[in-house]
N, C-alpha and C positions, 0 to 999 in steps of 0.2 A: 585148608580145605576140610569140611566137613559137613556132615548132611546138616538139613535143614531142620531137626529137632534136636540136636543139640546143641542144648542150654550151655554146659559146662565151658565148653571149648570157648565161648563167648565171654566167660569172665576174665579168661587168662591171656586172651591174646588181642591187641588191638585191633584188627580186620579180617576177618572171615570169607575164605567161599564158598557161597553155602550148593550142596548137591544136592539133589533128592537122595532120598531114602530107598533104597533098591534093594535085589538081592546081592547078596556078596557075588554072586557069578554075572551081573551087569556093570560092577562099580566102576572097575576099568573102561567101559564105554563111556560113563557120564563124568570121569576126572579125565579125561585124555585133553581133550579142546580145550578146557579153562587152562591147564597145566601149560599146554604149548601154547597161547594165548599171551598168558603170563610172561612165560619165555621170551616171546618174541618183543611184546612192549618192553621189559626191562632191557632185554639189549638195544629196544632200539633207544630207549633214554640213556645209555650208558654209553650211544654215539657208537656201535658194532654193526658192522653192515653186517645185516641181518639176512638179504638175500644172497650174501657169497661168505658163508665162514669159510676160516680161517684152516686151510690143510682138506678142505671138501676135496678138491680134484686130486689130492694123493689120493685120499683112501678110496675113490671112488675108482680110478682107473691105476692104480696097481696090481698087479696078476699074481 
């Protein structure tokens, strides 16, 4: 992931996603959704049921 004006990042790595250019105190909003996006298509190719991980309902309802 990186903004969409930089060059560099583009020589060294195969695929890119590019963000806007923001302040530092928005960046967290515009990488959240690509990140969990990401996420979710890699496990769904990796064949991981993606709507019920794996230990949700412990940690969700233990006290």
């Amino acid at each position: 992931m990186a903004s969409e004006d930089d060059e560099e990042i583009g020589e060294k790595v195969d695929k890119v996603i590019p963000v806007p250019s923001t302040e530092p105190l928005f960046t967290p909003f515009l990488t959240t959704l690509p990140l969990q996006l990401f996420a979710y298509y890699i496990g769904a190719m990796r064949g991981a049921d993606v709507d019920q991980p794996r230990n949700l309902a412990k940690s969700v309802t233990v006290e």
